[in-house]
C-alpha positions in Angstrom: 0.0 0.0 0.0 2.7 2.5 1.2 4.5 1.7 -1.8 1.6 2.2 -4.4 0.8 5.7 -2.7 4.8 6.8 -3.4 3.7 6.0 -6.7 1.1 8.4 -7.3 3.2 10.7 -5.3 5.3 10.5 -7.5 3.4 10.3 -10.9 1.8 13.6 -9.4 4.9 15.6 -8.5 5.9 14.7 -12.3 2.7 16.0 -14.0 3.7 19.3 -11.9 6.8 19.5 -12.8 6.3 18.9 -16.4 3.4 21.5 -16.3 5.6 24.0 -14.6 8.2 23.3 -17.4 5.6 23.7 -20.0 4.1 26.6 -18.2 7.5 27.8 -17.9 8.4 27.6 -21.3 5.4 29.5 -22.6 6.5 32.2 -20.9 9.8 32.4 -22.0 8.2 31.7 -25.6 6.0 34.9 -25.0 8.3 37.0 -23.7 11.0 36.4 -26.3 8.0 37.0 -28.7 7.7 40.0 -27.1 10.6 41.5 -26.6 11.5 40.7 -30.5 8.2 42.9 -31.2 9.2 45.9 -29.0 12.6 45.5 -30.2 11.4 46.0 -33.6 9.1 48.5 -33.2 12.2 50.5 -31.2 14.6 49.6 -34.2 11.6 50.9 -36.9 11.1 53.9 -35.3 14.8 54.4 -35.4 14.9 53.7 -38.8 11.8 56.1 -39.3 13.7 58.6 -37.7 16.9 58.5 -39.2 15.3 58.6 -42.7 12.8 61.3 -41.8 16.5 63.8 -41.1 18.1 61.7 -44.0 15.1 63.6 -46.4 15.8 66.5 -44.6 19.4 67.0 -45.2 18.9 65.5 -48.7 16.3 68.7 -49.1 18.5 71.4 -47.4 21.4 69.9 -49.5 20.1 70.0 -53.4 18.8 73.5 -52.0 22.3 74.9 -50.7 21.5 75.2 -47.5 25.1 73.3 -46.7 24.9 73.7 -42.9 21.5 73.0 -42.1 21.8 69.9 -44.5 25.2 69.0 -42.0 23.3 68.9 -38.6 20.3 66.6 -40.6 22.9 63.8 -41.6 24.2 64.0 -38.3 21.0 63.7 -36.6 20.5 60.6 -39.3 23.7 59.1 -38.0 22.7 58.8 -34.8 19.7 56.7 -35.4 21.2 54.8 -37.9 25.3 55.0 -37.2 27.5 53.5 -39.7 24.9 54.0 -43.0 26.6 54.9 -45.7 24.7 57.3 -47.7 23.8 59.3 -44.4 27.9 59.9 -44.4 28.1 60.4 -48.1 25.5 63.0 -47.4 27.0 64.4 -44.4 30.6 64.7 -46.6 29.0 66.3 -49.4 27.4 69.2 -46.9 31.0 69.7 -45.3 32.4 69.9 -48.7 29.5 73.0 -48.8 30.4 74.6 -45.8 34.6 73.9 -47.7 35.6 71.8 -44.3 37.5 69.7 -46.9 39.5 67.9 -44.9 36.6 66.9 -42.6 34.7 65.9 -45.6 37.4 63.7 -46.6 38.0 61.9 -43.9 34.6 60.2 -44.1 35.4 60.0 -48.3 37.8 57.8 -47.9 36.7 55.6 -45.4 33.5 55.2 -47.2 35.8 54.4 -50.6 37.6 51.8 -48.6 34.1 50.5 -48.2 32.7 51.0 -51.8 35.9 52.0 -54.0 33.6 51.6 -56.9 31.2 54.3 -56.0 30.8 56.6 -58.2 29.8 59.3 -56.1 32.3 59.1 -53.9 35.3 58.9 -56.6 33.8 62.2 -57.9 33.8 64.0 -54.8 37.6 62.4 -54.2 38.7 63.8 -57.4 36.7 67.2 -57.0 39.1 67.4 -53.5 42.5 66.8 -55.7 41.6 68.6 -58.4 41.2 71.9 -55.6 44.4 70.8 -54.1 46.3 71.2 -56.9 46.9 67.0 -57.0 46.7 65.9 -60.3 47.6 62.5 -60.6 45.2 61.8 -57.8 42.1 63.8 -59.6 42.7 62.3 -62.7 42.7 58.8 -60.9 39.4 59.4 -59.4 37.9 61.0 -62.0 39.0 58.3 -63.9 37.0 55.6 -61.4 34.4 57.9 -61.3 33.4 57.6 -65.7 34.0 53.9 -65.0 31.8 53.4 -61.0 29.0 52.2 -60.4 26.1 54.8 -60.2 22.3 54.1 -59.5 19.8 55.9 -62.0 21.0 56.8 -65.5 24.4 54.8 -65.3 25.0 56.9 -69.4 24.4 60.1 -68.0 25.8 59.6 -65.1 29.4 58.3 -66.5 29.0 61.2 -69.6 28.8 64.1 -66.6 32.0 62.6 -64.7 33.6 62.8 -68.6 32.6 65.8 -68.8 33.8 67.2 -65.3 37.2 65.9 -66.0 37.3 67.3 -69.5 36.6 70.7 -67.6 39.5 70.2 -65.2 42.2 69.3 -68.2 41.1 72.6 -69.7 41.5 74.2 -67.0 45.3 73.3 -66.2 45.8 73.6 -69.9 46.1 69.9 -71.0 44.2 70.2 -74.3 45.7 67.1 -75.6 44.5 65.0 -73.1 41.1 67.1 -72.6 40.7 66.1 -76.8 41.5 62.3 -76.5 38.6 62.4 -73.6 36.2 64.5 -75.9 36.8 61.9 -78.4 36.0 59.4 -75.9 32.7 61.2 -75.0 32.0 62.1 -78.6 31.7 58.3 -79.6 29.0 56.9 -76.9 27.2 60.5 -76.6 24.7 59.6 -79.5 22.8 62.1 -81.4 21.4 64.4 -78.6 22.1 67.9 -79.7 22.6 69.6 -76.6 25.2 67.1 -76.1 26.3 68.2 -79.4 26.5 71.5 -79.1 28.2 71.7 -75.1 30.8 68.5 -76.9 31.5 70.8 -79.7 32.3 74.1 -77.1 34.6 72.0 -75.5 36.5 70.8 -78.9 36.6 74.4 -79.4 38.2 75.6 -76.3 40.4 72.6 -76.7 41.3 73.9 -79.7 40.8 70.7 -81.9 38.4 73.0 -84.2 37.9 70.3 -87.0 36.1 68.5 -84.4 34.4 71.1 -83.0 33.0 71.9 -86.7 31.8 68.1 -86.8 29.6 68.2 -83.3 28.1 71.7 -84.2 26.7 69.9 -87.6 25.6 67.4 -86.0 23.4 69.5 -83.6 22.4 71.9 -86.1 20.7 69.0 -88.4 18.7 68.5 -85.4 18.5 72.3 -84.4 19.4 74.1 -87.7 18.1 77.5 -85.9 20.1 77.3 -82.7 22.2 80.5 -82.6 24.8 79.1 -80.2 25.5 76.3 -82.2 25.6 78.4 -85.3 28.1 80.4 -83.5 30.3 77.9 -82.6 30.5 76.4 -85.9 31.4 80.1 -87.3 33.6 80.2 -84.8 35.2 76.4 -85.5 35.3 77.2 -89.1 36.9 80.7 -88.9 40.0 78.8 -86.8 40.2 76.7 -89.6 40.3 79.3 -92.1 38.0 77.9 -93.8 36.1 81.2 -94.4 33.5 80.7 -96.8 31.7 77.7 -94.4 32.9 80.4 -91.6 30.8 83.4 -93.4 27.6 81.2 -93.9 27.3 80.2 -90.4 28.4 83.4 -89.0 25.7 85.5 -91.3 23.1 82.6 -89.8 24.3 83.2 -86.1 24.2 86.9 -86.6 20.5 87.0 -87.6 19.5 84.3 -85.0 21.2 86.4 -82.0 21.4 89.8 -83.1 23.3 90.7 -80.1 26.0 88.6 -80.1 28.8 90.8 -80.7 31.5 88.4 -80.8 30.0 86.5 -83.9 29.4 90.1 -85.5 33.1 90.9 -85.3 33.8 87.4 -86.6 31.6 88.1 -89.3 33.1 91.5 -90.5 36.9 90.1 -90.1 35.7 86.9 -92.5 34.6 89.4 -94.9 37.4 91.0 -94.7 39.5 88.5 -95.6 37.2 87.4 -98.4 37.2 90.6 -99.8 40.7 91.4 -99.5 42.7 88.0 -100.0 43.9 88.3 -103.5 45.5 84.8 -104.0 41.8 83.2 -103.7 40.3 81.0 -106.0 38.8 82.2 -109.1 39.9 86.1 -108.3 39.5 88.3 -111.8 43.0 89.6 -112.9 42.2 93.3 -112.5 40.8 93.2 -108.9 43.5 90.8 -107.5 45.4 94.1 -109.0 43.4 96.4 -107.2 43.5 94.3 -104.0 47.4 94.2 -104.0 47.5 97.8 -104.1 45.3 98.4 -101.4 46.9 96.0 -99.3 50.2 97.5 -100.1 49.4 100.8 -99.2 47.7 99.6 -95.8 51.0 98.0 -95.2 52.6 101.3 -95.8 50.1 103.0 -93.2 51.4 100.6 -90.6 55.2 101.5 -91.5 54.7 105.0 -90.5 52.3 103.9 -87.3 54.9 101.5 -86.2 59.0 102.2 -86.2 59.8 99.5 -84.5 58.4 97.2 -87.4 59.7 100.0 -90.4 63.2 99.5 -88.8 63.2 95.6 -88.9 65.6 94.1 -90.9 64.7 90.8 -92.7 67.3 88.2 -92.4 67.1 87.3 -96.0 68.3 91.5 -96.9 70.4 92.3 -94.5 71.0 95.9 -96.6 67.3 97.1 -96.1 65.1 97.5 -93.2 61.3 96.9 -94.2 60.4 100.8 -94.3 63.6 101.1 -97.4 62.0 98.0 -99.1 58.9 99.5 -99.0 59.6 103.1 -100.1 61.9 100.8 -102.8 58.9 98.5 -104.3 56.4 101.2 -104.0 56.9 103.0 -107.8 56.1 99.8 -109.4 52.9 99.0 -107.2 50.5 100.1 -109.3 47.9 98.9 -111.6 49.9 98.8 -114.8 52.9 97.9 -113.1 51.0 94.8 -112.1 50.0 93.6 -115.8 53.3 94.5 -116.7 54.8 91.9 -113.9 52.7 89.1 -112.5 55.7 88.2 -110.4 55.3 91.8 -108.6 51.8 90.1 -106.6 54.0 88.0 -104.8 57.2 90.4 -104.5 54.3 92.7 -102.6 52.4 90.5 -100.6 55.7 88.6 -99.3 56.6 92.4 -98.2 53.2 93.0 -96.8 53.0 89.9 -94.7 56.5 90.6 -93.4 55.3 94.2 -92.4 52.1 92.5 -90.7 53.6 90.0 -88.8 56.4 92.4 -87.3 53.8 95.2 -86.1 51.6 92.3 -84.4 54.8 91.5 -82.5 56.2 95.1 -81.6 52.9 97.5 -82.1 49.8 96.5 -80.1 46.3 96.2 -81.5 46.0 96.2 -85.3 42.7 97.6 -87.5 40.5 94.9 -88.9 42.7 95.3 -92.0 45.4 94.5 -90.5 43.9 91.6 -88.5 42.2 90.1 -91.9 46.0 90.6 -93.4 47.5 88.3 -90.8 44.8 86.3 -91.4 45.4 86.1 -94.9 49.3 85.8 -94.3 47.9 82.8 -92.3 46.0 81.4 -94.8 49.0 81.5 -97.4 52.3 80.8 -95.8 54.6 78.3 -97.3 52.6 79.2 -100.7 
């Protein structure tokens, strides 16, 4: 008897015990449960709060308003510390408020993080390029056209191009500023403002032929636009190719009146066409009449100008250009001119000499004198 009632003494202190462990374990089942709810909802409303400033600081940052944008990000940070784009943000409103330095200490740890970012390698090179560090701005510029971007991954790589074309101007490397136009010019497509801003750079790179090629290529899209009418005036004109240059330039000038640049572009193209008597197809008689002009214009700068009258051409040492002048000056004239073809050249080799000497020694010429270095230009090693 005693020994069936410890029995069911101790069948019953078992049932307890495994209700009080099943009991037990509820609880610790709920309470887990629990505390993984309130530590989500704690870690949401972080989140929530760290991307409300993160909106903020993006806001204050596209607007300017650098320092207001720098206390958002940090405000972000501290809900969310470590996120990268709440740094990159920060950086870029340091870089704002030009705390460089601060700015690039997060830059550089966030590169060692993403190096192919292409954010970040464009705000890296933006830094060396202000530093005066080439070789580290053309690096990072160079990551930059080749990073990953989100959005428009085209435009995105043709605006870090074009950045680092800017900064190779600026230091005056056109020849590398023209292989990365090239670059840009062969995956930019047929987008004429693209063109147009590809063929302004050409032409402050001074590769005009190219410059003249992107213009057209916007103009059969925009035939009207005056800037790109300009530009290819302006392209054409450095390539003294002055006919194309006068057609453009007469269309620029009526598109944009006010453009006083093209204007005086236009008038010295004229000029030149007018004047220039070793063009193509010229009548006898007014190539005459041009050389005698041009002659006596030559003269006028002589007497303007001792420094270039008193130069003496290496090729005759006996007579400085005012004696060769007063010397050739009897037989410039028209009949002298039929008499002896040969005289044109005799006359215009002196003219060009006098030209090129008074642009060296006598300050600003007259638009004749401009459209005769031109011309001289045009024609030497004729």
């Amino acid at each position: 008897m005693r020994k069936r009632l410890a029995q069911m003494h101790v069948s019953r202190y078992l049932r307890h015990e495994v209700v009080t462990l099943i009991v037990l374990t509820g609880l610790t089942v709920v309470l887990f449960l629990a505390v993984t709810v309130v530590s989500r909802i704690f870690y949401a409303q972080q989140n929530a709060l760290a991307i409300r400033w993160s909106i903020r600081g993006n806001t204050d940052l596209n607007a300017g308003h650098y320092k207001d944008a720098d206390a958002e990000f940090r405000a972000a940070l501290r809900y969310s510390r470590g996120n990268f784009y709440y740094q990159l943000g920060l950086a870029q409103a340091l870089l704002g408020q030009h705390l460089t330095s601060e700015a690039y200490s997060y830059l550089i740890n966030l590169w060692s993080q993403k190096p192919e970012n292409g954010l970040v390698n464009l705000e890296l090179a933006r830094i060396a390029s202000g530093a005066g560090d080439t070789e580290q701005a053309l690096r990072y510029y160079h990551n930059a056209i080749y990073a990953n971007w989100s959005g428009d991954q085209q435009s995105q790589e043709r605006n870090a191009r074009l950045e680092l074309i800017g900064y190779l101007l600026r230091i005056k490397s056109r020849a590398q500023a023209q292989s990365e136009l090239i670059s840009l010019e062969a995956s930019s497509g047929d987008d004429p403002a693209v063109q147009a801003r590809i063929g302004a750079l050409f032409l402050e790179a001074e590769d005009y032929q190219h410059a003249l090629e992107a213009y057209r290529s916007s103009l059969k899209v925009r035939p009207h636009d005056a800037q790109a009418l300009a530009g290819a005036g302006a392209a054409a004109f450095e390539l003294g190719d002055y006919l194309v240059a006068q057609r453009y330039l007469e269309r620029a000038a009526a598109a944009a009146p006010n453009d006083a640049e093209s204007r005086g572009r236009l008038r010295l193209t004229e000029l030149v066409l007018q004047l220039d008597p070793f063009r193509p197809r010229i009548p006898v008689a007014q190539r005459n009449r041009n050389v005698i002009e041009l002659f006596g214009a030559a003269g006028q700068r002589i007497q303007s100008c001792p420094a270039a009258a008193s130069y003496v051409s290496p090729g005759n040492p006996q007579q400085d250009l005012a004696g060769a002048w007063e010397k050739l000056k009897p037989q410039i004239t028209e009949s002298g001119l039929r008499r002896d073809p040969d005289l044109v050249n005799t006359a215009m080799d002196l003219v060009f000499s006098v030209e090129r000497q008074a642009s060296e020694w006598c300050g600003t010429p007259t638009e004749t004198d401009s459209a005769l270095l031109l011309i001289a230009k045009l024609h030497e090693g004729n």
